[in-house]
N, C-alpha and C positions, 0 to 999 in steps of 0.2 A: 724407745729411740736410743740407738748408740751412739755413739763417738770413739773413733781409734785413733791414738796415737801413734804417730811412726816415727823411728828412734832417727830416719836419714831423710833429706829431703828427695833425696833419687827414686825413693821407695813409693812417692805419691803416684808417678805414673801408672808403676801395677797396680797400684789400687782403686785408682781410676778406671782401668781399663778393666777391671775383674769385679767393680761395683757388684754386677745379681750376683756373682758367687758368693759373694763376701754378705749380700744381703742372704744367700739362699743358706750358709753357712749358722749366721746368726738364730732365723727362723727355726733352723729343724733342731738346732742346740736347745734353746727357748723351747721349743712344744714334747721333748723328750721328759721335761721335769714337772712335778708335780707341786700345786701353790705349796705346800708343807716346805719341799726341798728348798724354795724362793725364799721363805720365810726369812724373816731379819738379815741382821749384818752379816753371819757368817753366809745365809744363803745367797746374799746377793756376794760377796767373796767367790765363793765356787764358783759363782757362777760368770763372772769377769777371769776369773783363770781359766775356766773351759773357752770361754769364746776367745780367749787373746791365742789358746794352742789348738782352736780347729779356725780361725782366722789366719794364723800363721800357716797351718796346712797347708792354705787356698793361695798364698803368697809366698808360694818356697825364696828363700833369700832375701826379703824382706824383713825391717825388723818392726816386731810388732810390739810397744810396749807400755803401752796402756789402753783400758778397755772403759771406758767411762760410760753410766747407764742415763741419761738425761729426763728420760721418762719411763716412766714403767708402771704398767697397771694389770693387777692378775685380776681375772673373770673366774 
């Protein structure tokens, strides 16, 4: 599970409105990586800056500025 912050309150709309993107965004970021790459602090790091700039992709003009992991379990 994630959680995104947005830097403007204006920005909730597109984000609301682009939700599967923004879920379909997260998913394929997520299954590109390997548990090793996930591993600890630095991997969950990478991996919160990849999803906040392929999130921001999906939300051009939006500001995207933090990427918080709430849950997470690798298989």
């Amino acid at each position: 599970t994630i959680d995104v912050e947005l830097g403007r309150a204006a920005d909730l709309g597109a984000f609301q409105s682009n939700v599967p993107r923004v879920r379909d965004a997260a998913i394929t970021t997520i299954a590109d990586l390997t548990a090793e790459q996930l591993a600890g602090s630095a991997g969950m790091s990478k991996l919160k800056a990849e999803l906040m700039h392929r999130i921001g992709a999906v939300l051009p003009g939006a500001s995207v500025t933090a990427v918080y992991l709430s849950d997470f379990v690798v298989q």
